[in-house]
C-alpha positions in Angstrom: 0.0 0.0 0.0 2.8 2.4 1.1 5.6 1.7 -1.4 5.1 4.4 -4.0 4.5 7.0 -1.2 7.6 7.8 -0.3 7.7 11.4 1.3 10.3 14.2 1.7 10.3 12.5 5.5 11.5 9.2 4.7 14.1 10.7 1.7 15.2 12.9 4.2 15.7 10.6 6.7 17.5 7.8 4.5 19.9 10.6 3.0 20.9 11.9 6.8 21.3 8.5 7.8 21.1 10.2 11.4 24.0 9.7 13.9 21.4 8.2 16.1 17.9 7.1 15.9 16.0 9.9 17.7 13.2 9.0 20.7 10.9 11.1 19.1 10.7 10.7 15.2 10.3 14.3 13.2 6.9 14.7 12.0 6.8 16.3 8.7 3.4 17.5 8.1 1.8 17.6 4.7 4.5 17.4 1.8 4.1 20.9 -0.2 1.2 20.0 -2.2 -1.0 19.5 0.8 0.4 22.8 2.0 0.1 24.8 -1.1 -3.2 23.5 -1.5 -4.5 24.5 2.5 -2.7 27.7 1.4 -4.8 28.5 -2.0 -8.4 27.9 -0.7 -7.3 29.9 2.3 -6.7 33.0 0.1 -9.6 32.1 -1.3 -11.9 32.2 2.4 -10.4 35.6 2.9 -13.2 38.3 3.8 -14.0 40.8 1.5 -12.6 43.8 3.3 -9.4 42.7 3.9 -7.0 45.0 1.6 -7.0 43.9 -2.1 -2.9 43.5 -2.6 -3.2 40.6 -0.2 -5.6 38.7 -2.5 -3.0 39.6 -5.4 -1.8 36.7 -7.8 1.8 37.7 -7.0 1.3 37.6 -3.0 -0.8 34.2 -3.2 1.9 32.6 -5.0 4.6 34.0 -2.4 2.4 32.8 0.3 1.6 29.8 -1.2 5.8 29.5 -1.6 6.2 30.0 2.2 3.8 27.6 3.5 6.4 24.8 3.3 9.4 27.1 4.6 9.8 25.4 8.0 9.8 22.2 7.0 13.0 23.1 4.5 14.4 24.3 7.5 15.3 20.8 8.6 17.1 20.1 5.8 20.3 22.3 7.3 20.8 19.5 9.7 21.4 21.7 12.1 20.9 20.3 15.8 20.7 24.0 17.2 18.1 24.6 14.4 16.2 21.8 14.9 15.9 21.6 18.5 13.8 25.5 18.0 12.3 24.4 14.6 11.2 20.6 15.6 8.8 20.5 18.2 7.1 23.5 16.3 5.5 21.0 14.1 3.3 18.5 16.4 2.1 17.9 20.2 1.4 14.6 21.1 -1.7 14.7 22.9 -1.2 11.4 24.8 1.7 12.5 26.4 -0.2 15.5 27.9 -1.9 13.0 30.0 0.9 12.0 32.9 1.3 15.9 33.7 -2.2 16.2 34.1 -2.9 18.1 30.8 -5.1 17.7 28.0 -5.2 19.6 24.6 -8.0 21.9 25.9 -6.4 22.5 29.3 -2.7 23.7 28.1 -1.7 26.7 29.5 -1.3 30.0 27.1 2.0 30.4 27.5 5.4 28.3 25.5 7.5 28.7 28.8 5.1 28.6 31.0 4.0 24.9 29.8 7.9 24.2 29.7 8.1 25.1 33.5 5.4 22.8 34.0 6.8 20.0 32.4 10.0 21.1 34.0 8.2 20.8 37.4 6.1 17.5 36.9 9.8 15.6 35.9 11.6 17.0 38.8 8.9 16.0 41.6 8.1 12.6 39.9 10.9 11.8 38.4 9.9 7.7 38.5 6.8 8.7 36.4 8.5 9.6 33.2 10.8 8.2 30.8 14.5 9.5 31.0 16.1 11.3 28.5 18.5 9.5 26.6 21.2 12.2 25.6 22.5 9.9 22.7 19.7 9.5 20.8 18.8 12.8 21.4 21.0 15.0 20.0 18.6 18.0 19.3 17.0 18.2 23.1 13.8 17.9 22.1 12.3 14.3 23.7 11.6 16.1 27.1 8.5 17.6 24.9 5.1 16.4 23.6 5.5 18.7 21.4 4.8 22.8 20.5 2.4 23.3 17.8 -0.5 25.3 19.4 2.5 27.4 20.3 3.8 28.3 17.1 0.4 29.1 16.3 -0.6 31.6 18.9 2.8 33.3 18.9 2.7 33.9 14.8 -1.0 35.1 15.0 0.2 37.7 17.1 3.0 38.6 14.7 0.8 39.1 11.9 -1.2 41.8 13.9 1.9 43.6 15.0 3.0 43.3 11.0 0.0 44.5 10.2 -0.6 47.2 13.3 2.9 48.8 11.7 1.4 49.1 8.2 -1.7 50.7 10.1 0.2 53.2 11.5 2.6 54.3 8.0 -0.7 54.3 6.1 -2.1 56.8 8.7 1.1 59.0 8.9 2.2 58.5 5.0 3.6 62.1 4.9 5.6 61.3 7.3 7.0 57.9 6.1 9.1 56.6 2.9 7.0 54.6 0.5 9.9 51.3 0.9 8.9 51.6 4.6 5.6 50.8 3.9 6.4 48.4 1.2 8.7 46.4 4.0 5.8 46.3 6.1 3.1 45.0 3.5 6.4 41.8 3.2 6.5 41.6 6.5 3.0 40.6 6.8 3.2 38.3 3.6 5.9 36.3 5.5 4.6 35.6 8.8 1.2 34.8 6.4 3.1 32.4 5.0 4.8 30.8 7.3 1.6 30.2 9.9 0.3 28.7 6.9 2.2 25.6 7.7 1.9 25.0 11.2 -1.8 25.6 11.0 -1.7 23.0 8.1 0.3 20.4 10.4 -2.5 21.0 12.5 -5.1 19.8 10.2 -2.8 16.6 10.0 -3.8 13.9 12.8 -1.0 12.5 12.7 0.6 15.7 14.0 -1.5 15.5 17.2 -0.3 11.6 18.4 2.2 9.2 19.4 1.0 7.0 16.6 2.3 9.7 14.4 4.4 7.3 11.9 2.3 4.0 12.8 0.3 2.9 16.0 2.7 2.0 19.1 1.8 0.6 22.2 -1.0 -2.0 22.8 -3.1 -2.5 19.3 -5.9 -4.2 20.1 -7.6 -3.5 17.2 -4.4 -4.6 14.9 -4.4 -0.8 13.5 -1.0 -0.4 11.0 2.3 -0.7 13.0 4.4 0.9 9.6 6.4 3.6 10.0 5.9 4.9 6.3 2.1 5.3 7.4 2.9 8.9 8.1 4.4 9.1 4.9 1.5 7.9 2.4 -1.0 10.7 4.6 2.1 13.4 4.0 2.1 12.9 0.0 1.5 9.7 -1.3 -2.5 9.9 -0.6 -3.1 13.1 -2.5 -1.5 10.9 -5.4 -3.4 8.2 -4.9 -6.9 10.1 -5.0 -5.4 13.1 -7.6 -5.9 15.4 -5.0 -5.1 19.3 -6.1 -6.7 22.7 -5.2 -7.6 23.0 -9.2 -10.1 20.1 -7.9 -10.8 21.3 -4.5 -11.4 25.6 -6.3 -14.5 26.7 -5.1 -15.2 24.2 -2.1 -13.3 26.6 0.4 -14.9 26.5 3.3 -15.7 29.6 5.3 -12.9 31.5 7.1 -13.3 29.8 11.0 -14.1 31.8 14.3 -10.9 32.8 15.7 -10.9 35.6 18.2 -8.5 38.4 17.6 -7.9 39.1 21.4 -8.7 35.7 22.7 -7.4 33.1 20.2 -5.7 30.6 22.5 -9.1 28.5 23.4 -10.6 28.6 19.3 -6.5 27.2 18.4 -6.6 24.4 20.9 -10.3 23.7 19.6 -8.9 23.3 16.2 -6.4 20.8 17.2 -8.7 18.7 19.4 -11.0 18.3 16.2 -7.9 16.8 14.7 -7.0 14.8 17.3 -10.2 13.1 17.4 -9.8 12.1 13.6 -6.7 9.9 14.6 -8.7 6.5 15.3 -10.8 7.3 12.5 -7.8 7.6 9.9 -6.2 3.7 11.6 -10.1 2.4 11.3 -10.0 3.6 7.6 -6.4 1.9 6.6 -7.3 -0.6 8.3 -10.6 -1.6 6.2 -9.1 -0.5 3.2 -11.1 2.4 2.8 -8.6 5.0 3.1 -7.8 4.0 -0.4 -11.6 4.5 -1.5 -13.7 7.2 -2.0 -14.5 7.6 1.8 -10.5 8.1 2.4 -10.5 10.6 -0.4 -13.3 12.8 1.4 -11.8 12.4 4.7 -8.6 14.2 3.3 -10.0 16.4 1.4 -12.1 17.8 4.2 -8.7 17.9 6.4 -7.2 19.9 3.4 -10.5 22.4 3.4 -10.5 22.3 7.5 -6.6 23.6 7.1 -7.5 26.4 5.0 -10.8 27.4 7.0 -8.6 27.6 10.1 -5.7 29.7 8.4 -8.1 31.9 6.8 -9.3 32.5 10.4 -6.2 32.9 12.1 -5.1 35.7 9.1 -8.5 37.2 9.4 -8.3 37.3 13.4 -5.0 38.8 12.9 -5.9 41.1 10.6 -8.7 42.7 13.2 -6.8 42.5 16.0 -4.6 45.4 14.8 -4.0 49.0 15.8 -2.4 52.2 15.5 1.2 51.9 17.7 1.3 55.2 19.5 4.8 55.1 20.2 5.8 54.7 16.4 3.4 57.7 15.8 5.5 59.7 18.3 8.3 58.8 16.7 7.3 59.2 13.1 6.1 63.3 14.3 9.5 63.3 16.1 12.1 62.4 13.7 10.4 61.5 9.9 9.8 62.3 7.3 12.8 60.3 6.2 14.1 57.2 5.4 15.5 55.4 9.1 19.3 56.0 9.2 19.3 58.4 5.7 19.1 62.3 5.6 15.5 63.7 4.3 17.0 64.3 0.8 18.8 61.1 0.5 15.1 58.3 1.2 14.5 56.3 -2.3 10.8 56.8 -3.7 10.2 53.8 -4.5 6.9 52.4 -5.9 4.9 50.7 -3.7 4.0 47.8 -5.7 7.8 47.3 -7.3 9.0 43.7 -6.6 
């Protein structure tokens, strides 16, 4: 079933050959297809009153380009690197349960869950599973994982990107027209690369220990292979000819995502995935993965992904303001170009790439 799906995970991990085989095995997310196609009928959920240029051909192409970014990341090898980039991509929600957590109870805050797990392993240290320094070379086993995270840190990116712009648009007498240019590619980036961790998220296999086949007791015989992970990543979308010229016009509508409160309406989104796990192993299983049921079950994770994204860019996009201190600034010092004399600023187009 599995042998023509091989994905950039397994490539990747034959080629580095790794030093060591790591306790926790990198989940790679959908391969850029999946991505690009989460990506496209995102742009195409976008509200009507967001700003035209981000609906552009040229900036849904450069989006559509960044949603796989952090996944090329890995491919520097880099332990440093990985050990931030890593744990980015997935949170195993099992392994929530020992420190008394659950994927609806997490706390907002990436160090504050870090302390936590910091605490639980120090106070019951016969309850978990040392670290095997060997095998992991990255330090990132200790974790169950970061996604929601990534998520919720990003969104709040965006709306500073876009709070910036907000503020040069107000004040453009007093600001350089590549100023505001930089800002509208700020916000295309962290656009971008959101897009991928939000479509990891539509992934179940991103939100599991049975993330490249089921571990543990199987009493129901579910798949054991490791390429599992794989054939969802890539080789599935081949299967069933899956592509966003065949999903165009089935975008669903951008999700409910709060711009002041987004943390609960995230971890909602990844619970819905998590409870999709058993249901993707039942389907393998029975064989009908491979049939037309399979092909609706991804394709609704693909439209899920981009309903979420479009929700999370949307939510951004709202929660945005005018930053007072740049205004003071901007009356203070500008017009000008930062670090040029008045005279010396380039007038550059706005829309010149």
């Amino acid at each position: 079933m599995f042998a023509h799906a091989e994905s950039f995970s397994t490539r990747w991990i034959g080629l580095a050959v790794v030093l060591a085989v790591a306790t926790t095995v990198p989940a790679w997310g959908w391969d850029e297809d999946g991505h690009a196609i989460i990506t496209y009928v995102a742009c195409d959920a976008l509200p009507a009153d967001m700003p035209a240029w981000i609906k552009t051909p040229q900036v849904r192409s450069r989006l559509v380009y960044l949603s796989s970014e952090p996944d090329r990341w890995r491919g520097q090898h880099s332990h440093v690197l990985n050990h931030i980039n890593n744990p980015d991509h997935y949170i195993d929600a099992e392994k929530l349960v020992p420190f008394g957590l659950t994927l609806k109870t997490l706390p907002p805050f990436r160090r504050q869950f870090v302390d936590l797990l910091a605490t639980q392993r120090a106070l019951h240290p016969k309850k978990f599973k040392p670290r095997n320094a060997k095998k992991d070379l990255d330090y990132t086993a200790l974790t169950p994982g970061l996604l929601p995270y990534r998520i919720a840190e990003l969104q709040w990116k965006i709306a500073a990107c876009w709070t910036q712009l907000n503020t040069y648009e107000k004040y453009p007498d007093r600001v350089s027209q590549s100023m505001i240019r930089n800002a509208r590619k700020n916000i295309i980036y962290n656009m971008g690369i959101v897009s991928h961790y939000i479509g990891d998220g539509s992934q179940p296999l991103h939100l599991t220990i049975h993330h490249h086949g089921w571990v543990g007791p199987n009493p129901k015989g579910y798949t054991t292979d490791h390429n599992f992970h794989g054939y969802i990543d890539d080789g599935i979308l081949r299967h069933h000819h899956i592509t966003y010229d065949e999903l165009k016009g089935r975008a669903k509508p951008a999700r409910k995502v709060s711009p002041q409160q987004p943390w609960p309406d995230i971890l909602g989104y990844l619970w819905e995935t998590f409870e999709q796990v058993e249901p993707l192993y039942a389907m393998q299983k029975s064989g009908n993965l491979d049939g037309p049921e399979g092909k609706r079950f991804i394709e609704n994770r693909l439209l899920t992904g981009g309903s979420m994204l479009a929700g999370v860019w949307e939510a951004a996009y709202r929660g945005s303001h005018i930053d007072q201190f740049r205004v003071k600034r901007l009356l203070e010092r500008y017009p000008k170009e930062p670090g040029r004399a008045p005279e010396a600023q380039p007038m550059v187009p706005i829309g010149h790439h």
